[in-house]
matplotlib code that plots the C-alpha trace (Angstrom):
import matplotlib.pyplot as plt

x = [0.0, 2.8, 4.6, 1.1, 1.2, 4.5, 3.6, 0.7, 2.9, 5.5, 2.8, 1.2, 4.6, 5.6, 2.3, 3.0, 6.6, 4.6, 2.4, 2.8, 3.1, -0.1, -1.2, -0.5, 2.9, 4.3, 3.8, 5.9, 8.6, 9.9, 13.2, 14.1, 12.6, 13.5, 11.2, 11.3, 12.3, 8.8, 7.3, 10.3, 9.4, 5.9, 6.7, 8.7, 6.4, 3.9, 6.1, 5.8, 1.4, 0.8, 2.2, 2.0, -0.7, 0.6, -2.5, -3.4, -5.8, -5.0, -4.9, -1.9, -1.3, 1.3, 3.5, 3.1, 1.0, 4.1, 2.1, 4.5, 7.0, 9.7, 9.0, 9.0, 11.7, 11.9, 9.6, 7.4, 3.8, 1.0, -0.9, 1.4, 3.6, 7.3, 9.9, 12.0, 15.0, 13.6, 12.0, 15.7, 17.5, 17.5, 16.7, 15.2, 14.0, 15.4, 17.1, 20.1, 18.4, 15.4, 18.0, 19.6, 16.3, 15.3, 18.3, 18.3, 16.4, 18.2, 21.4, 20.4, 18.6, 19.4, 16.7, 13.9, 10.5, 10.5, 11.1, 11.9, 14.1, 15.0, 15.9, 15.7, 18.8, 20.5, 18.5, 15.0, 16.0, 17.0, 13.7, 11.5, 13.3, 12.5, 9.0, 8.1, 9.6, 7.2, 3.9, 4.3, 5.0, 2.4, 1.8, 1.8, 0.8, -3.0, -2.2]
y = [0.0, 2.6, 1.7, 2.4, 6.5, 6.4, 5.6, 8.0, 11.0, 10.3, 10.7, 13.7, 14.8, 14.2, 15.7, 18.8, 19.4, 20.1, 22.3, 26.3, 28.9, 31.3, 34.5, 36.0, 34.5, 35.2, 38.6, 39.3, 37.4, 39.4, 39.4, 43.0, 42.5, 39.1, 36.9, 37.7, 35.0, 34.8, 33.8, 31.4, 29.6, 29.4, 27.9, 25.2, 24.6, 23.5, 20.5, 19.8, 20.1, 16.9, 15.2, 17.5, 20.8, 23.3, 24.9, 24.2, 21.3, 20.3, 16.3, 14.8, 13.8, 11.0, 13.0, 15.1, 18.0, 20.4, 23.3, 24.0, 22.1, 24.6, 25.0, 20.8, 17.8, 15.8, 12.8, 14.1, 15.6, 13.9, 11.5, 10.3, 7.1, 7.9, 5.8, 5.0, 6.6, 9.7, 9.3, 8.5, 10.8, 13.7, 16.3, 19.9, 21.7, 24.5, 26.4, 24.2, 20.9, 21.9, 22.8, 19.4, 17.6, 19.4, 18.6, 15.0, 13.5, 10.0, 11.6, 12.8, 10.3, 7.0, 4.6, 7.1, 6.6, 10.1, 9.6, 13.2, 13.1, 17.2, 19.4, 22.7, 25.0, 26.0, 29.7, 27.3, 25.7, 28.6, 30.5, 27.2, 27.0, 30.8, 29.7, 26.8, 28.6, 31.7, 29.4, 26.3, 28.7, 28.1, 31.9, 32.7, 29.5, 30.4, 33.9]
z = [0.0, 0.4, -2.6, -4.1, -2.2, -3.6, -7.0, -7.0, -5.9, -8.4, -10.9, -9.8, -9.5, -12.9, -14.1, -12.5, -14.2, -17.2, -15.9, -17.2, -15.0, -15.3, -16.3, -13.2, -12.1, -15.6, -15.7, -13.1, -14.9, -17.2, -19.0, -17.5, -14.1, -12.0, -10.0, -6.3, -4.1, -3.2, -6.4, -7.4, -3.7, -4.5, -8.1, -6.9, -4.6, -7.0, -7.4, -3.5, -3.8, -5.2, -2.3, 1.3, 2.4, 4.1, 6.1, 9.1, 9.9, 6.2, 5.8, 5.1, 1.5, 0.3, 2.4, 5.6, 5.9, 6.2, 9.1, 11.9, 9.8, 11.3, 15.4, 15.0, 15.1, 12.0, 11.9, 14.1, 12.6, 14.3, 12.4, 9.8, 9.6, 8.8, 8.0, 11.1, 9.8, 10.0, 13.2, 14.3, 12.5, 15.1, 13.0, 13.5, 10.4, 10.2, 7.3, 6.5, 7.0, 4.6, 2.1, 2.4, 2.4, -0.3, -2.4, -1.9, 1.0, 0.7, 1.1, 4.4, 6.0, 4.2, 4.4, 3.7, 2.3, 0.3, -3.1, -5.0, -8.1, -7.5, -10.8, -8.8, -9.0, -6.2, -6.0, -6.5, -3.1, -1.4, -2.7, -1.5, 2.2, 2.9, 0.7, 3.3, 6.2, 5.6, 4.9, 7.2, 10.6, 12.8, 12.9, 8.8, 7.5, 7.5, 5.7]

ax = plt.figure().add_subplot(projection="3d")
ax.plot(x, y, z, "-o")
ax.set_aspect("equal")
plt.show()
């Protein structure tokens, strides 16, 4: 059954990398003026969506709804089952772990149940850090 969430993530994943950007998010990308670090976190976040919510009293998806992600230890959002390597792993979430996770979750915690094959750049994870940092605090995530 997991392999199945898996399986289903990966595919909504890999229908949103084809998705364009709309109306509204590419007029403010214009060759003479560059995306804000906002909007570039909130693009690659699209590629997060298909598998964890954000908001508070969201469900969880595939993955863990991501509220509070960054006032909790790794491993630890009520109601979901994670893999005991990340339970075990000791982790806090906080700028420079995200950033690793982010980059390549089975390099961090081997034995992981997250599967993400990441293309971002190296600004795309810094934008999606300070992106999920902003949005998953228990205090901004509902704004």
């Amino acid at each position: 059954m997991k392999l199945h969430g898996v399986l289903m993530c990966f595919a909504a994943f890999a229908a949103g990398c084809f998705e364009q950007p709309s109306p509204a998010t590419a007029r403010h990308a214009t060759p003479s003026q560059p995306m804000s670090l906002a909007t570039l976190g909130q693009r690659a976040f699209m590629r997060c969506q298909a598998c964890h919510s954000i908001g508070s009293g969201d469900a969880h998806k595939v993955g863990p709804n991501l509220h509070g992600l960054t006032a909790r230890e790794a491993g630890t959002a009520a109601g979901y089952q994670y893999s005991p390597e990340l339970v075990t792993a000791d982790l806090n979430w906080d700028a420079g772990t995200l950033g690793a996770w982010i980059s390549d979750p089975a390099m961090l915690v081997p034995g992981t149940t997250m599967v993400y094959a990441n293309d971002l750049t190296g600004e795309e994870i810094v934008a999606l850090v300070a992106y999920l940092q902003a949005r998953t605090s228990s205090i901004n995530a509902g704004h």
